[in-house]
gemmi code that builds the backbone of each chain (N, CA, C; Angstrom):
import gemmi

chains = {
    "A": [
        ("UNK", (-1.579, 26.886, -13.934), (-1.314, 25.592, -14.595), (-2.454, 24.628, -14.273)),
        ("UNK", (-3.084, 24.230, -15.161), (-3.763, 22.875, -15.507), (-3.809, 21.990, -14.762)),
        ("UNK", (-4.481, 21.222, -13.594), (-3.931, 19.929, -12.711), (-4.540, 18.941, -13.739)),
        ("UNK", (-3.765, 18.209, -14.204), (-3.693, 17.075, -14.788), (-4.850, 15.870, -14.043)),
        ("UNK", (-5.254, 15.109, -15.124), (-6.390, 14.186, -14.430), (-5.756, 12.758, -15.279)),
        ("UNK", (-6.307, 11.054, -14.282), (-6.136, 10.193, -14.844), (-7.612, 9.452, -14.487)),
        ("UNK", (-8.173, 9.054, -15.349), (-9.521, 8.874, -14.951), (-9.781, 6.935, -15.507)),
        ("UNK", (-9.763, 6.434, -14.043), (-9.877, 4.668, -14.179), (-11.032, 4.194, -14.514)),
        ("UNK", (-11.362, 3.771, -15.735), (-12.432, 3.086, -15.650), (-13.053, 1.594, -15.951)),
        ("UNK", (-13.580, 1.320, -15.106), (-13.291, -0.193, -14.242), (-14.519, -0.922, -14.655)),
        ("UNK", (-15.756, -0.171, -15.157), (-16.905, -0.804, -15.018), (-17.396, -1.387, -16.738)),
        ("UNK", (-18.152, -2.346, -16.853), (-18.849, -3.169, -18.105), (-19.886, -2.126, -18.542)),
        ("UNK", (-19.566, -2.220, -20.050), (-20.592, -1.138, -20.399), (-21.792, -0.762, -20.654)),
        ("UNK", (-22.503, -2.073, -20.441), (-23.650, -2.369, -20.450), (-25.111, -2.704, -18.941)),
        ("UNK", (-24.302, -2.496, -18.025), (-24.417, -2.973, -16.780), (-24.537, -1.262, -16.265)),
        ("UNK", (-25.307, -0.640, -15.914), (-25.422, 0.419, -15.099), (-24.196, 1.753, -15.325)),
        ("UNK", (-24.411, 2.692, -15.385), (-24.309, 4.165, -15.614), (-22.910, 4.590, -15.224)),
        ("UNK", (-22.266, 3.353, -14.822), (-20.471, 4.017, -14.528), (-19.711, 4.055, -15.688)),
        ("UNK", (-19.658, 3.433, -16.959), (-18.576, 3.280, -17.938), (-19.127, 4.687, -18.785)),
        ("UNK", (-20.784, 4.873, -18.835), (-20.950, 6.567, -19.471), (-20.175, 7.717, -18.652)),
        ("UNK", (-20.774, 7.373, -17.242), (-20.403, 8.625, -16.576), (-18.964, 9.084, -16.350)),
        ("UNK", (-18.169, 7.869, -16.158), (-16.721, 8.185, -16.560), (-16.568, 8.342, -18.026)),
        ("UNK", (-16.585, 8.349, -19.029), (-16.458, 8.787, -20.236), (-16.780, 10.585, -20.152)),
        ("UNK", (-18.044, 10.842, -19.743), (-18.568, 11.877, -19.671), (-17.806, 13.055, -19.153)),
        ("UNK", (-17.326, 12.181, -17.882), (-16.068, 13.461, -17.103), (-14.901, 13.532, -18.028)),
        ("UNK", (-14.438, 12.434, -18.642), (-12.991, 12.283, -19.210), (-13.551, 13.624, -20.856)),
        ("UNK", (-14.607, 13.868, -21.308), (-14.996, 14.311, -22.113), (-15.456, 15.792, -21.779)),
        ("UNK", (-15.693, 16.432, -20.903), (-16.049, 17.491, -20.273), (-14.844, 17.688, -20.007)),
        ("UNK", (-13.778, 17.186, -19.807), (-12.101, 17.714, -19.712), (-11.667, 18.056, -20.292)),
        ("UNK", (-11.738, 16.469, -21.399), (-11.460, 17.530, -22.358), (-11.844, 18.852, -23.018)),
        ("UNK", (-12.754, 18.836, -23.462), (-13.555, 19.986, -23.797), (-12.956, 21.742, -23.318)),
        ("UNK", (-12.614, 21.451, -22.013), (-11.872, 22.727, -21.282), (-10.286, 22.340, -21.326)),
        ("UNK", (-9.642, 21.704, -22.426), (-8.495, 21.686, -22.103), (-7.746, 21.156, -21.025)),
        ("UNK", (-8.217, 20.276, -20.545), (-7.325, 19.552, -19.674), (-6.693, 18.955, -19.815)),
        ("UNK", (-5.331, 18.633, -19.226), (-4.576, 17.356, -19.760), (-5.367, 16.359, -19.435)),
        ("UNK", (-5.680, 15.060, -19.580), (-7.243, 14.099, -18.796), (-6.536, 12.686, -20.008)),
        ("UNK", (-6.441, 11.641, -19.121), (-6.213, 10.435, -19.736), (-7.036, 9.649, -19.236)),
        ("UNK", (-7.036, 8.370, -20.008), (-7.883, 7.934, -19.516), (-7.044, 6.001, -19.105)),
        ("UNK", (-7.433, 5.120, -18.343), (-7.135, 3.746, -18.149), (-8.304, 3.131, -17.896)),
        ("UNK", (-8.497, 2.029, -18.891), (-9.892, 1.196, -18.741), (-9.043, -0.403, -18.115)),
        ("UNK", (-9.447, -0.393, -16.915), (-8.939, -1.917, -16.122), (-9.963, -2.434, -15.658)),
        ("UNK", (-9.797, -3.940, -15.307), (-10.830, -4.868, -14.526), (-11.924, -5.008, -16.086)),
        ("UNK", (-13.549, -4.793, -15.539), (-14.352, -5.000, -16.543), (-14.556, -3.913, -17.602)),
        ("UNK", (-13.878, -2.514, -17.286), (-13.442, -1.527, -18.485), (-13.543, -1.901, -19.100)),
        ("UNK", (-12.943, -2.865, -19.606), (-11.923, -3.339, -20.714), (-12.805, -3.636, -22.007)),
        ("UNK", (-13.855, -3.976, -20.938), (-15.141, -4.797, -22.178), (-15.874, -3.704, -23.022)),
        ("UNK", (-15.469, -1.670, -22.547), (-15.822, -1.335, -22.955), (-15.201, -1.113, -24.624)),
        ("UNK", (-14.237, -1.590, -24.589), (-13.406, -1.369, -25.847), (-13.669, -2.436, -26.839)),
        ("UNK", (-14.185, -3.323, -26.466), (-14.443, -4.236, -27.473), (-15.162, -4.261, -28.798)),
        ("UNK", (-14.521, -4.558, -29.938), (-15.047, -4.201, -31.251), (-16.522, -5.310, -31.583)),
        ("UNK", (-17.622, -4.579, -32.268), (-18.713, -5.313, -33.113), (-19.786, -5.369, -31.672)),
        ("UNK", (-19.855, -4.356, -30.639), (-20.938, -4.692, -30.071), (-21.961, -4.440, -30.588)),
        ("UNK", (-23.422, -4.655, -30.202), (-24.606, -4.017, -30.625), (-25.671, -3.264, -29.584)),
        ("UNK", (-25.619, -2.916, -28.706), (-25.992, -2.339, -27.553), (-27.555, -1.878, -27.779)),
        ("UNK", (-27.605, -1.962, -29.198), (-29.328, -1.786, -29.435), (-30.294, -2.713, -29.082)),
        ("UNK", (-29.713, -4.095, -29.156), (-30.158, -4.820, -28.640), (-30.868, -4.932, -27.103)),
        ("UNK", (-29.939, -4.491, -27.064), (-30.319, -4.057, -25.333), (-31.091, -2.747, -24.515)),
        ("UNK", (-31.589, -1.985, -25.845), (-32.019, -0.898, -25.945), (-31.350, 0.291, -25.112)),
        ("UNK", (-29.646, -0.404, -25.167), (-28.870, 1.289, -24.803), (-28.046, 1.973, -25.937)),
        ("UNK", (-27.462, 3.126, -25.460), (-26.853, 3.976, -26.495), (-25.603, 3.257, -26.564)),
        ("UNK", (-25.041, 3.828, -28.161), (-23.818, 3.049, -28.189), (-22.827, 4.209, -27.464)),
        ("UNK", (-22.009, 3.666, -26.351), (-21.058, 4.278, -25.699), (-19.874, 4.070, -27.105)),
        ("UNK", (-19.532, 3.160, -27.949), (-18.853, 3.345, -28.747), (-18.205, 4.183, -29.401)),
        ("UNK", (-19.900, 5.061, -29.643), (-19.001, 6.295, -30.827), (-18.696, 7.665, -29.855)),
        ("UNK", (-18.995, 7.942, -28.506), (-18.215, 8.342, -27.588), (-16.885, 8.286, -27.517)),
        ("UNK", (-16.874, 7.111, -27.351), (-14.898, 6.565, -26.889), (-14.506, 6.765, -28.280)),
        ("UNK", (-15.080, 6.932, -29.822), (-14.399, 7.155, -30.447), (-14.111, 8.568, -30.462)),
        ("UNK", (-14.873, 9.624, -29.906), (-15.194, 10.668, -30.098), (-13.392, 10.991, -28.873)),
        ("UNK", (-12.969, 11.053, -28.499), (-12.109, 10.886, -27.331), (-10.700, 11.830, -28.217)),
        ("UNK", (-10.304, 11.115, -29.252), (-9.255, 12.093, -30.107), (-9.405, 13.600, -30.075)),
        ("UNK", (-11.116, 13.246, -30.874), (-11.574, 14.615, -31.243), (-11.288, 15.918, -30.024)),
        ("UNK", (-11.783, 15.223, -28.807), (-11.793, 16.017, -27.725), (-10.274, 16.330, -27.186)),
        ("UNK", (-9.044, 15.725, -27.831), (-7.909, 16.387, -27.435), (-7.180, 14.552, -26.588)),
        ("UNK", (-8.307, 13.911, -26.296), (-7.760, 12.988, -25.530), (-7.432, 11.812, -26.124)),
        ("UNK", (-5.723, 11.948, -26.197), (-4.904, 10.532, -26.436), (-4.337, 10.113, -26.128)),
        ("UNK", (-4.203, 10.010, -25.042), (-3.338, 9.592, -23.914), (-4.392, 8.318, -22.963)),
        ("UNK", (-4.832, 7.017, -24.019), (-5.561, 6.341, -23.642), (-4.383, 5.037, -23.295)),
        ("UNK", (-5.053, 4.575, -22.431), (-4.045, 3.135, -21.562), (-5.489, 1.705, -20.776)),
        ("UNK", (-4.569, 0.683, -21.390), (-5.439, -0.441, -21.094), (-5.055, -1.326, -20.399)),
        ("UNK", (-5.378, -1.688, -19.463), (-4.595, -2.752, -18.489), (-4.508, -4.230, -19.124)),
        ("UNK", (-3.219, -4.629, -19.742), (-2.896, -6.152, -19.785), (-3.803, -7.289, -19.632)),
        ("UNK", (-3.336, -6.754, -17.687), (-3.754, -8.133, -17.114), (-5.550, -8.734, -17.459)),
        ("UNK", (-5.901, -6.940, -17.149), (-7.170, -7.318, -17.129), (-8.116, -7.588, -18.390)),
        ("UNK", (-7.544, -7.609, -19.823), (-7.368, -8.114, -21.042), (-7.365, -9.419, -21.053)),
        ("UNK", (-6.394, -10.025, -20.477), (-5.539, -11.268, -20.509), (-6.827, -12.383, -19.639)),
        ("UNK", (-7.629, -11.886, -18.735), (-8.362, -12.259, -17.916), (-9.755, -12.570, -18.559)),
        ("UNK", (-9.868, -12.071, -19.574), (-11.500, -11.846, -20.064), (-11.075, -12.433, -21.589)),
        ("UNK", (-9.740, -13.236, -21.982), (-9.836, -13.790, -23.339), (-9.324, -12.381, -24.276)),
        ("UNK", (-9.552, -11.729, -24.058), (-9.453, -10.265, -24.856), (-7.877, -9.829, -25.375)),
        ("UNK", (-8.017, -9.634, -26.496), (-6.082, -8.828, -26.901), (-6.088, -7.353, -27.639)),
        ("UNK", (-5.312, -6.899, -27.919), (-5.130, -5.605, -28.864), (-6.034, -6.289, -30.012)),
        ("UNK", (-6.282, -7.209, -30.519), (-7.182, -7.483, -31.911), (-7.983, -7.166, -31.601)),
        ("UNK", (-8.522, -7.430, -30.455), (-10.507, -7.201, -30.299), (-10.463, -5.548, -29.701)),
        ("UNK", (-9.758, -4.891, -29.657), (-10.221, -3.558, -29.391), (-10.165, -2.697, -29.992)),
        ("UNK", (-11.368, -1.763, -30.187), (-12.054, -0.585, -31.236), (-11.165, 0.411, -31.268)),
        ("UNK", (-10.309, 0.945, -30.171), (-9.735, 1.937, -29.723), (-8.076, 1.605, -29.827)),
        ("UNK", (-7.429, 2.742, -30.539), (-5.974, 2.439, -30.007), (-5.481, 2.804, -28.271)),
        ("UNK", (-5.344, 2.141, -27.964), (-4.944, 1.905, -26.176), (-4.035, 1.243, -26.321)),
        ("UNK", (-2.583, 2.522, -25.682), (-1.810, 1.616, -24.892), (-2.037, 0.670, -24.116)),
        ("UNK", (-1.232, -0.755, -23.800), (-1.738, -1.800, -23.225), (-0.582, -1.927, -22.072)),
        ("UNK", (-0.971, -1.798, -20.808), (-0.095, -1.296, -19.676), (0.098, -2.834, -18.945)),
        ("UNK", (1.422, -3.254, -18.945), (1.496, -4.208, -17.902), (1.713, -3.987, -16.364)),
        ("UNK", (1.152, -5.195, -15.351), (0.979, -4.015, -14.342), (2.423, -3.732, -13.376)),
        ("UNK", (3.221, -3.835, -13.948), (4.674, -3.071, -13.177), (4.469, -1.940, -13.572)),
        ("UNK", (3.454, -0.950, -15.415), (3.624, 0.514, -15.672), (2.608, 0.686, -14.839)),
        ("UNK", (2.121, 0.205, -13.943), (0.563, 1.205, -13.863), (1.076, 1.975, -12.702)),
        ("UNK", (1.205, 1.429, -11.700), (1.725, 2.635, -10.559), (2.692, 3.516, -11.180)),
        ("UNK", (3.312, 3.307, -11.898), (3.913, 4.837, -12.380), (3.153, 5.528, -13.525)),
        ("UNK", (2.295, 5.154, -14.025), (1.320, 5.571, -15.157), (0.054, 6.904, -13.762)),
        ("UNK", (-0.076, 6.155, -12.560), (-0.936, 7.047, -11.213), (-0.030, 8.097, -10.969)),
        ("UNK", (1.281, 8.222, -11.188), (2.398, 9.169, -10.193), (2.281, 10.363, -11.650)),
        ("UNK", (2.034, 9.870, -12.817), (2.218, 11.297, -13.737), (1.235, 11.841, -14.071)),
        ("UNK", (-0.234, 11.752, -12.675), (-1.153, 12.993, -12.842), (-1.310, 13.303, -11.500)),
        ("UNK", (-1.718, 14.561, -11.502), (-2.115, 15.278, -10.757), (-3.187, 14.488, -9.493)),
        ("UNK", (-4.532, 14.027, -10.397), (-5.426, 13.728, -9.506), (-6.184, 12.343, -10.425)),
        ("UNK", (-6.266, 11.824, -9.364), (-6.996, 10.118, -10.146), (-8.413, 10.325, -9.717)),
        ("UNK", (-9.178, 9.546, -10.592), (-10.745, 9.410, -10.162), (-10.763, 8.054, -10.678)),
        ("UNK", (-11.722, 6.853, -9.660), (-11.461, 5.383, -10.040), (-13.195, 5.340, -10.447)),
        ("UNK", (-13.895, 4.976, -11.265), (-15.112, 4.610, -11.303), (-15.335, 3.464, -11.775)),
    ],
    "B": [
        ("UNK", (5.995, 11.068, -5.389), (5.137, 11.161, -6.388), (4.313, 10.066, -5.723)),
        ("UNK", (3.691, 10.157, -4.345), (2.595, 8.721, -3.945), (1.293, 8.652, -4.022)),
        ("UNK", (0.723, 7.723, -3.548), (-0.597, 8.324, -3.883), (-0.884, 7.184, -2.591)),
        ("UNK", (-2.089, 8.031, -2.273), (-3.156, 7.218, -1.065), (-4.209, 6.631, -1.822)),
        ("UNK", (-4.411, 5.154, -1.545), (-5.122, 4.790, -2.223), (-6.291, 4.190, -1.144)),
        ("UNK", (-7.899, 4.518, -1.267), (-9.206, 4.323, -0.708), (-9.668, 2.919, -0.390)),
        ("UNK", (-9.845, 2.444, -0.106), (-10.600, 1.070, -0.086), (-11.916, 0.817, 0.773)),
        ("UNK", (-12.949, 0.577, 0.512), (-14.121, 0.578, 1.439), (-15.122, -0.628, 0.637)),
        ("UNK", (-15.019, -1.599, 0.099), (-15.750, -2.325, -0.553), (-15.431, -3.827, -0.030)),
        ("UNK", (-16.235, -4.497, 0.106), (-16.125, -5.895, 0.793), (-14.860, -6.518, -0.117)),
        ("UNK", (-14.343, -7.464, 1.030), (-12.825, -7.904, 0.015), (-12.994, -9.247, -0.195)),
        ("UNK", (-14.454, -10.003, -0.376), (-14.215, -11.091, -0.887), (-15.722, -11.635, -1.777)),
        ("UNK", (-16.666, -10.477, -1.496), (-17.343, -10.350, -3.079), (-16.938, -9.308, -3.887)),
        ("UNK", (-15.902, -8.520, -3.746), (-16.150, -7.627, -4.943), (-14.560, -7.318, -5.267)),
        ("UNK", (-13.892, -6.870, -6.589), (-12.893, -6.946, -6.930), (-11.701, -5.889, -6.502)),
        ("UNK", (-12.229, -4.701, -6.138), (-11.793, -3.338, -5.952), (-10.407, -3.295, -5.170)),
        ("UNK", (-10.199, -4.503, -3.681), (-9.139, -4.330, -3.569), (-8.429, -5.056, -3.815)),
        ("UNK", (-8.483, -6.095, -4.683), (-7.354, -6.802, -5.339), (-6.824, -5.866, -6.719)),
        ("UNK", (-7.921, -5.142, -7.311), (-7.617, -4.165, -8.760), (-5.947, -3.253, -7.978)),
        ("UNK", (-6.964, -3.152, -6.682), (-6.271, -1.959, -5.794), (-4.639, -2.436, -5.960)),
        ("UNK", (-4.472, -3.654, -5.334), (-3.347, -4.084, -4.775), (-2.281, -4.626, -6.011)),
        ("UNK", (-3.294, -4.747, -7.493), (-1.932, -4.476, -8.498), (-1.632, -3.506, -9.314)),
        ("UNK", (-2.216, -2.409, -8.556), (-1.459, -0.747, -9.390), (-0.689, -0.217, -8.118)),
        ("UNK", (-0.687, -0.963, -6.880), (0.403, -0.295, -5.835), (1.287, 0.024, -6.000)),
        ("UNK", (1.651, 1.405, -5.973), (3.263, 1.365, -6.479), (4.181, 1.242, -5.449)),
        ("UNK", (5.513, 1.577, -5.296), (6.849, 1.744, -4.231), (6.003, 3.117, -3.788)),
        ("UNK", (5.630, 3.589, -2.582), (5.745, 4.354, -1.597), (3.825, 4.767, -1.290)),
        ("UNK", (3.926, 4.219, -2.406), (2.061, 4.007, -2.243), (1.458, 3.557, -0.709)),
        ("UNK", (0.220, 3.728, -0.361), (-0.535, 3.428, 0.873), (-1.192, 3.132, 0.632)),
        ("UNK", (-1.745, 2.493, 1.279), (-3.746, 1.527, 1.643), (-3.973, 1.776, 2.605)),
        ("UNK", (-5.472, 2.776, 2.498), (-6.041, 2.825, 3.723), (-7.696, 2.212, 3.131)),
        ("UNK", (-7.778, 1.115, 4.422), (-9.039, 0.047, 4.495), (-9.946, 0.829, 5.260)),
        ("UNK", (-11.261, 1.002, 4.617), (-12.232, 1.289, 5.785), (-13.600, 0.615, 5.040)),
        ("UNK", (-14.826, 0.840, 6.129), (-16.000, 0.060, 5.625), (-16.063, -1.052, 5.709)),
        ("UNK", (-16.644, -2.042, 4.994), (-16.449, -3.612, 4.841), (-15.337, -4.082, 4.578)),
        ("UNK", (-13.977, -2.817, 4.060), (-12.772, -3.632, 3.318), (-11.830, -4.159, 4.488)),
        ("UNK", (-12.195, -3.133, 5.759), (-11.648, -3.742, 7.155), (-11.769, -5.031, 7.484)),
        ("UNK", (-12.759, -6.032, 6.763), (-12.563, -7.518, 6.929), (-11.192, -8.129, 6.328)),
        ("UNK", (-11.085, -7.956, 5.639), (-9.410, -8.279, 4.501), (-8.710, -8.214, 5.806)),
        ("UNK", (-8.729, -7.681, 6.846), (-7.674, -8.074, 7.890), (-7.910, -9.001, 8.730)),
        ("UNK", (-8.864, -10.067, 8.478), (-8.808, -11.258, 9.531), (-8.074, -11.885, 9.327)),
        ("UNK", (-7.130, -12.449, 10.368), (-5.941, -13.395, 10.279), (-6.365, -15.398, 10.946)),
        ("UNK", (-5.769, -15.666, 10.172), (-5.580, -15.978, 9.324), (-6.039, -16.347, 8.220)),
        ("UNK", (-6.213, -15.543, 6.991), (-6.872, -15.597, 5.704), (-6.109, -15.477, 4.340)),
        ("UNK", (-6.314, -16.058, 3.294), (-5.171, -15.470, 2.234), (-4.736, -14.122, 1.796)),
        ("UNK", (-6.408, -13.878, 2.117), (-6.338, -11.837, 2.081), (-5.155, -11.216, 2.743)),
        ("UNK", (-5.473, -11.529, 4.398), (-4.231, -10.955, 5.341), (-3.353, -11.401, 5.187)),
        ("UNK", (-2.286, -12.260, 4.689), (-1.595, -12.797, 3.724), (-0.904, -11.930, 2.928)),
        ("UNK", (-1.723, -11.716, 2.202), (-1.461, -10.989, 0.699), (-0.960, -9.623, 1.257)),
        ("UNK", (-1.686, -8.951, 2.491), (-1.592, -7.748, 2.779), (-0.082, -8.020, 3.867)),
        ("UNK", (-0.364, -8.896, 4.498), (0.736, -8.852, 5.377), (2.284, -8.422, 4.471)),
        ("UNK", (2.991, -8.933, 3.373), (3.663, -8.266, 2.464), (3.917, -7.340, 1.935)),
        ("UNK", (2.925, -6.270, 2.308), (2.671, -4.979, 2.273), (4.404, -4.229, 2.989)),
        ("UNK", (5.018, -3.374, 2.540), (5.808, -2.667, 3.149), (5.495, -2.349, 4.515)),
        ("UNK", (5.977, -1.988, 4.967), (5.959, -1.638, 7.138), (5.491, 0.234, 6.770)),
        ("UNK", (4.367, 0.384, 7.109), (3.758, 1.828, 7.175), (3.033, 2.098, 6.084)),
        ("UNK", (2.667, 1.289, 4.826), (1.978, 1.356, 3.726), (0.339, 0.701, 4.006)),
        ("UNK", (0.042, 0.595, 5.225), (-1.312, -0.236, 5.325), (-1.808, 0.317, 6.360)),
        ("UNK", (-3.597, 1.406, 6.475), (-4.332, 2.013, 7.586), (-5.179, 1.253, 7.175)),
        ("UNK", (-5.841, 1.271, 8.535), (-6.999, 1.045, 8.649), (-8.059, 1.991, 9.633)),
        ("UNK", (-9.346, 2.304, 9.154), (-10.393, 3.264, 9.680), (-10.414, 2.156, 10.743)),
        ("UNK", (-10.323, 3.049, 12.758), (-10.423, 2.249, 13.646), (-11.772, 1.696, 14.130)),
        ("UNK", (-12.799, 2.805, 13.744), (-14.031, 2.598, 13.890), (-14.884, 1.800, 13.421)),
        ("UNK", (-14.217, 1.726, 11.844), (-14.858, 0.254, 10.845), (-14.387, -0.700, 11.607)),
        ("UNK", (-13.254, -1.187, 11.880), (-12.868, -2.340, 12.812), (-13.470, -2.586, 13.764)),
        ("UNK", (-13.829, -1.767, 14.811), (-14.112, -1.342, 16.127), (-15.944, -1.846, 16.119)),
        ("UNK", (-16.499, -1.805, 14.932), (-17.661, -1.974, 14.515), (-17.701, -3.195, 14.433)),
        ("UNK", (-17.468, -3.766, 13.905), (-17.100, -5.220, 13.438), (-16.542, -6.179, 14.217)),
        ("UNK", (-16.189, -5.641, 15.315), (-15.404, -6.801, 16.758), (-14.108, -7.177, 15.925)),
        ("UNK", (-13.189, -6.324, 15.137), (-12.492, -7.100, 14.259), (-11.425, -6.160, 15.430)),
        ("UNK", (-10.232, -7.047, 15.981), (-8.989, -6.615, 16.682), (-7.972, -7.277, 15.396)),
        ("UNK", (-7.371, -6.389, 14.637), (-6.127, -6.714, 14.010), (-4.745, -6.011, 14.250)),
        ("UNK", (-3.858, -6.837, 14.057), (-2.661, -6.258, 13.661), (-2.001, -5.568, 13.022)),
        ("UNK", (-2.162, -6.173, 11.253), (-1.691, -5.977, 10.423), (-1.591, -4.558, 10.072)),
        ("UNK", (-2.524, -4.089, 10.407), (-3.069, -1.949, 9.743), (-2.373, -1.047, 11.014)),
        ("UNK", (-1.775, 0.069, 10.754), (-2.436, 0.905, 11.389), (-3.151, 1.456, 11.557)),
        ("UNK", (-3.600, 1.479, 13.112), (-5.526, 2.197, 12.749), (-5.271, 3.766, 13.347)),
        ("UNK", (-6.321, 4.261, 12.323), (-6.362, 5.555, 12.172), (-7.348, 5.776, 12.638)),
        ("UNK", (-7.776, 7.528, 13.043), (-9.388, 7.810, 13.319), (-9.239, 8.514, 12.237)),
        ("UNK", (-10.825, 9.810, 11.572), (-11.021, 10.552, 11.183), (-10.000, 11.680, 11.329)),
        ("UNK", (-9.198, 12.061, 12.145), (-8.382, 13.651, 12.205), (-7.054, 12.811, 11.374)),
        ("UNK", (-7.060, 11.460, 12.023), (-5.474, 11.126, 11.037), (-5.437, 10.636, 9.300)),
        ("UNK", (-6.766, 10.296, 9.128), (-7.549, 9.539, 7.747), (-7.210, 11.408, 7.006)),
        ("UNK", (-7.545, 12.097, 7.233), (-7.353, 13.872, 6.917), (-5.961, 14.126, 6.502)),
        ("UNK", (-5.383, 14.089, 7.301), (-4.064, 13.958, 7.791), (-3.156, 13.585, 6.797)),
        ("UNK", (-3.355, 12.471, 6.270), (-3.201, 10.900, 5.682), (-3.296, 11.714, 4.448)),
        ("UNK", (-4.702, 12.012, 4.342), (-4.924, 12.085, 2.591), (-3.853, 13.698, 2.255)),
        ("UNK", (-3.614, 14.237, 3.102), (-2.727, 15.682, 3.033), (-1.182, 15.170, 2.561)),
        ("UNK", (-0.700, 14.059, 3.319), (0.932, 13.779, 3.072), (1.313, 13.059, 1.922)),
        ("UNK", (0.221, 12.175, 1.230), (0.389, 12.038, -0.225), (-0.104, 13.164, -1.725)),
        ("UNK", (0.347, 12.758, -2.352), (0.358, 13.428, -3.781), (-0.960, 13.629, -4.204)),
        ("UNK", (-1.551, 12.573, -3.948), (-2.915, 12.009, -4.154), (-3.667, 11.466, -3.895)),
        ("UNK", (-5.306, 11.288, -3.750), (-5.892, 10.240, -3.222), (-7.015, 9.661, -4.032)),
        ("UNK", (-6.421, 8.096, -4.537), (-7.261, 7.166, -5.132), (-8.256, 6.764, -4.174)),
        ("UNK", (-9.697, 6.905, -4.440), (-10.915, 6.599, -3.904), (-11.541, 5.554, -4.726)),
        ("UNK", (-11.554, 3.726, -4.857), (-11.862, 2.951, -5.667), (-13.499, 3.376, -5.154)),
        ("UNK", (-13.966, 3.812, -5.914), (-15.530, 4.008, -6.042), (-16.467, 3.259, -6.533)),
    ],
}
model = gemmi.Model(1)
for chain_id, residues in chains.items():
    chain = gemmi.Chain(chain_id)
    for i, (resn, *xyz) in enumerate(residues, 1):
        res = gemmi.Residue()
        res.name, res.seqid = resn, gemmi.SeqId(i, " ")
        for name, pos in zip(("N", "CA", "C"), xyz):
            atom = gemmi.Atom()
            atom.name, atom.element = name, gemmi.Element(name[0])
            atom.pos, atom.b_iso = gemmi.Position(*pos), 0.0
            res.add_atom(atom)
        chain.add_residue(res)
    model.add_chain(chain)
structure = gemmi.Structure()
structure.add_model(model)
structure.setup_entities()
């Protein structure tokens, strides 16, 4: 049996190599069939945001990645509230359908995998 | 279904253990080590916040303390064979990275 993965990701997507590299693992999971979800909290969040332009900045768009996420089997995506609620941000401004977790679900959203990775 | 959750990041420039402290669940743990062993100076809002912590849900690495001239209360302090130990009796172990 499969150990299940929940993979946190915490970091701005434009700011240094954590919001790819967690994508990357959550995507290599999928790929082999894993059960693998994913929760974008704290500055995550900003990775979901619709109409960026990241060319500007001369990086890749992580965008069509996270859209790529279905394809790979993974839908079992979750967005933290609070940390929405903190940055101005709602279900309107995000690219991605994500559950939006208030934080009484999140500790039980950690207890139904196997193994967490926080990046 | 618990999980051990990591902490090693300074607790008053950087966000990791406050993220930490609102996905805690009922039977969940915190174990502090590194710079996050400051969060236990008393009296602070930090140690505060932690002091509310359930009775046996809060370690601390003794050596990070021990480093730091920091004598607290609030944690139990652990060494390396019990930090092992620790990560064996939960379900899981969250490492905020």
């Amino acid at each position: 049996m499969a150990r299940s993965l929940l993979m946190v990701s915490r970091r701005a997507p434009w700011s240094g190599l954590g919001a790819r590299e967690a994508l990357d693992i959550v995507l290599a999971g999928g790929a082999y069939e894993l059960p693998v979800a994913m929760l974008f909290m704290d500055d995550g969040v900003l990775q979901l945001v619709k109409g960026q332009a990241p060319q500007l900045l001369e990086q890749k768009n992580l965008g069509a990645n996270l859209q790529a996420l279905p394809l790979f089997g993974i839908e079992a995506l979750f967005v933290c509230g609070a940390s929405l609620a903190e940055r101005g941000l709602s279900a309107e401004h995000l690219a991605l359908d994500a559950r939006i977790m208030q934080a009484s679900d999140l500790a039980m959203l950690f207890n139904q995998y196997n193994e967490v990775i926080t990046l | 279904m618990a999980t051990l959750h990591v902490v090693s990041s300074p607790p008053f420039t950087d966000s990791r253990l406050n993220s930490c402290l609102r996905v805690l669940g009922p039977g969940d743990a915190l174990l502090l080590c590194g710079e996050a062993v400051q969060a236990l100076r008393e009296p602070s809002p930090m140690a505060q916040t932690l002091s509310a912590l359930p009775a046996g849900a809060l370690y601390a690495l003794g050596e990070d303390c021990d480093a730091r001239g920091l004598e607290q209360t609030l944690a139990r302090q652990v060494d390396y064979t019990a930090f092992v130990a620790l990560s064996l009796a939960y379900d899981r172990v969250n490492t905020w990275l």
